[in-house]
N, C-alpha and C positions, 0 to 999 in steps of 0.2 A: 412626518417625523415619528409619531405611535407607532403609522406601518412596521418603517425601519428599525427601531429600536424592537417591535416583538420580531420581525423576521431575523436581527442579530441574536435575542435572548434565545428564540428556536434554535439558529446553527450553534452557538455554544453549546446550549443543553447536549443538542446530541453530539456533538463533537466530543462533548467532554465522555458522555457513553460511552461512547468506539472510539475513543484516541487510540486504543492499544492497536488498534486495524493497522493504524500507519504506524505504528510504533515498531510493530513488525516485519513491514514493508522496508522500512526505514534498517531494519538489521539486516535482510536478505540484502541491499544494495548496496551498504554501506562496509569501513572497515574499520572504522575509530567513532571515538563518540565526539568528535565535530564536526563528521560528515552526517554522521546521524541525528543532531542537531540540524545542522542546515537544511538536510532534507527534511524533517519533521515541518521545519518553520514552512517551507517552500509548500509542501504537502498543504496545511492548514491555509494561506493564504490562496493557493489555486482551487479549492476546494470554497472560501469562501466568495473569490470571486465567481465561482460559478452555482453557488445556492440560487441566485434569483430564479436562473434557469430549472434546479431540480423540481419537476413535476411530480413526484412520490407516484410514478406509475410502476416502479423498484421499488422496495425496501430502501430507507437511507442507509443502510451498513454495503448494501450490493451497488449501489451509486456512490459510496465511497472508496470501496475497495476500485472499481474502474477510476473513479478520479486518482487516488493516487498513485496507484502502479503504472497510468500513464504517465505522470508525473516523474516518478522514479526513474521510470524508462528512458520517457523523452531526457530531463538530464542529463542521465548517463551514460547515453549516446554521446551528447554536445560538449561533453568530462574537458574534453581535452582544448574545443572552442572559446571555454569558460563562460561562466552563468552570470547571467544579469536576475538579479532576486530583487525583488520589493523589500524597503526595510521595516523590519518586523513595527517597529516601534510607532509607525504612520498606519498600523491599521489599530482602529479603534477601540475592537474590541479585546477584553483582556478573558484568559483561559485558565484557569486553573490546572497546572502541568503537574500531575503524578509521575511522582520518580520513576523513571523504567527500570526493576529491579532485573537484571542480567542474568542473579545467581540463579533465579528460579528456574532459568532453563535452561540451565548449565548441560547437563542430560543430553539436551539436544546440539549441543556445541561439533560433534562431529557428522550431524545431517546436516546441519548447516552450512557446513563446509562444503559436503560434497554437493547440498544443492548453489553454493556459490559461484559452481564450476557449469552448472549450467548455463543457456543462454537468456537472455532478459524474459522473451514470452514463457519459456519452460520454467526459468524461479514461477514465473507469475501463476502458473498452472497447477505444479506442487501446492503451491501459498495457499490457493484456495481449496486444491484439493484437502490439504490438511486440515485447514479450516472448516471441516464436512459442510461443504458447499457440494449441490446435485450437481450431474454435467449440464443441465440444463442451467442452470446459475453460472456454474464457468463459462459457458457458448456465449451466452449473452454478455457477460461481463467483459472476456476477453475480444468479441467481435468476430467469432467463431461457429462451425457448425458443433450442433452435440455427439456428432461421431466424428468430425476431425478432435474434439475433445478428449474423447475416448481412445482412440488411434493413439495419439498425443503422450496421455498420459501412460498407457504400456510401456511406450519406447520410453520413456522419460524412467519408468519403476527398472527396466532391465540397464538403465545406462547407469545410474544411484545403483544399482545391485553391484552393479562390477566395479565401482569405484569404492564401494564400501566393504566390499569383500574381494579382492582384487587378487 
C-alpha cells in the first residue's frame, strides 16, 4: 500500500510538470474543447495505466510524448468506431488541472491549422519537432529511423510552406 501510494504521488507530480505535453497533443488532434477534454482525460489515464511499466531508461517528458500521441492517434483513427474511455471519476487519483490558457498562443492559430491538415504521424513529427526535440529523440519516440526522421521532416516544412503561402 506505501508502494502504491509513492508510485501514485511520483506519476502526479510529474504529470502535473508536463500536462501542457498533452495539452498540446490534445489541441493538434482536437477541434473544440470537449474533444480536448476527452482526450486529455483519455491521455492521463492511459499514461497512468501504463506508469508501472515506465522504466526511466527515457526521460519521463520523451515517454510521455510516445504515450500520448499514440493515444491521440490510435483514437482518432477509431473517431468514427466510437471510444469506450475509463471513467475519469474510478481513478483514484486526483490532478490538480491548470486552465489551458488558448490566448497565449493565439499567434500560432494559423500553423496549427495548417499543421491540422496534415497526417496523424506528420502532426506528430512537427509537435516534437517544435518542441526542440533532436532527431534522435523524434526516431525513438515515433518508432522511426533518425533519417527517415529527417527525410520526413523536409517534405513535411515544403508541404506547411505551400499551404501557408499558397
Amino acid at each position: 500500500m506505501i508502494v502504491e501510494k509513492e508510485l501514485e504521488h511520483q506519476f502526479v507530480s510529474k504529470l502535473e510538470r508536463h500536462q501542457n505535453i498533452a495539452h498540446k497533443i490534445c489541441r493538434l488532434y482536437t477541434h473544440d474543447r470537449e474533444s480536448h477534454n476527452d482526450l486529455f482525460q483519455e491521455i492521463t489515464i492511459q499514461l497512468w495505466k501504463a506508469y508501472p511499466k515506465f522504466r526511466g531508461e527515457a526521460k519521463f517528458s520523451t515517454w510521455m510524448y510516445r504515450v500520448a500521441l499514440n493515444t491521440a492517434i490510435t483514437l482518432y483513427r477509431k473517431k468514427k468506431r466510437g471510444i469506450r474511455t475509463q471513467d475519469f471519476d474510478t481513478v483514484h487519483f486526483k490532478i490538480k488541472a491548470e486552465e489551458y490558457d488558448d490566448e497565449t498562443e493565439q499567434q500560432l492559430g494559423l500553423m496549427y491549422n495548417a499543421i491540422k491538415e496534415l497526417n496523424d504521424i506528420e502532426k506528430a513529427l512537427v509537435f516534437l519537432y517544435l518542441e526542440d526535440k533532436n532527431y534522435k529523440e523524434i526516431s525513438e519516440t515515433l518508432g522511426i529511423s533518425e533519417v527517415n526522421a529527417r527525410v520526413k521532416m523536409n517534405r513535411i516544412k515544403t508541404k506547411l510552406k505551400s499551404v501557408l503561402n499558397p
